[in-house]
N, C-alpha and C positions, 0 to 999 in steps of 0.2 A: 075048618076049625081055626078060631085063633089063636095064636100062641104067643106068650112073653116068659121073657125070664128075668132074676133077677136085676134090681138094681146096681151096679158093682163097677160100672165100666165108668170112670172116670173121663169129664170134659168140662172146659170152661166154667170151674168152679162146685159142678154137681156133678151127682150120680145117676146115670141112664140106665134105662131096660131096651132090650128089641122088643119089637113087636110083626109078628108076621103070620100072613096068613099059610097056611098048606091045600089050601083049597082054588084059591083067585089074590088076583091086586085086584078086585071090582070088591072082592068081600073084604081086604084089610081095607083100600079106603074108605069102603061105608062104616066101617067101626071106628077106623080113627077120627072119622069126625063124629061118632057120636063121642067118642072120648075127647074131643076138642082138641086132637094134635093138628099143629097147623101142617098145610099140604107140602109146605119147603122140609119137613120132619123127614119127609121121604127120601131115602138113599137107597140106589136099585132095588132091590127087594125086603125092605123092611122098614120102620118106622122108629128113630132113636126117639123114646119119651122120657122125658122127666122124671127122678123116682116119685114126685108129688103126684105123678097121674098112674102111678105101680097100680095102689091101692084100687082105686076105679077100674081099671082094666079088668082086674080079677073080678071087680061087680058084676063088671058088664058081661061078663061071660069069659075073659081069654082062660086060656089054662097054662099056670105056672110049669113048666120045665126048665132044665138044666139049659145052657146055652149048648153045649154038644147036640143035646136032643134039639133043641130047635135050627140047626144049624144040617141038621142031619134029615130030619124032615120038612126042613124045605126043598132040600135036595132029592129026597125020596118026591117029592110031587112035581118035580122038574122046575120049581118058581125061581132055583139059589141064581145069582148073576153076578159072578166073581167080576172085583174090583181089575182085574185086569183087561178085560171085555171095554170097559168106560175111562179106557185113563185117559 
C-alpha cells in the first residue's frame, strides 16, 4: 500500500508530504513515477513530494495518514532506514 501524509513539513520555500510505500521500494518507485516525482525525490525510504502533487497521490491511490502512522508502518514492514545508518 502507498501511503502519504500531509503536506506540512516545510523546505526551500514550500510545503512537502512523504510518501512511502509499506509493502516494497519496487512498489513506491513505480508510483512515483506515475506521479512524476523525479528519482533524486528519494531519501532512504521515502519520497519528499511537492504539496502540488498531494492532490494526485490521493488519485492515484495513496492513502492519506498521519505522519506517526506512516512513520510507524513503515517500520511495521521493516522498509524504515534511520538517517543514522547513511550519514
Amino acid at each position: 500500500m502507498i501511503l502519504v501524509d500531509e503536506p506540512v513539513w516545510p523546505g526551500r520555500g514550500r510545503l512537502w508530504s512523504h510518501l512511502v510505500s509499506d509493502l516494497s521500494y519496487e512498489e513506491l518507485h513505480v508510483f512515483a513515477e506515475m506521479l512524476g516525482a523525479p528519482r533524486r525525490a528519494f531519501d532512504r525510504d521515502h519520497y519528499d513530494i511537492p504539496a502540488f502533487r498531494f492532490r494526485s497521490a490521493l488519485w492515484l491511490g495513496a492513502e492519506l495518514v498521519s505522519s506517526r502512522e506512516l512513520a510507524s508502518r513503515l517500520r511495521a514492514a521493516g522498509l524504515r532506514r534511520p538517517k543514522h545508518l547513511f550519514s
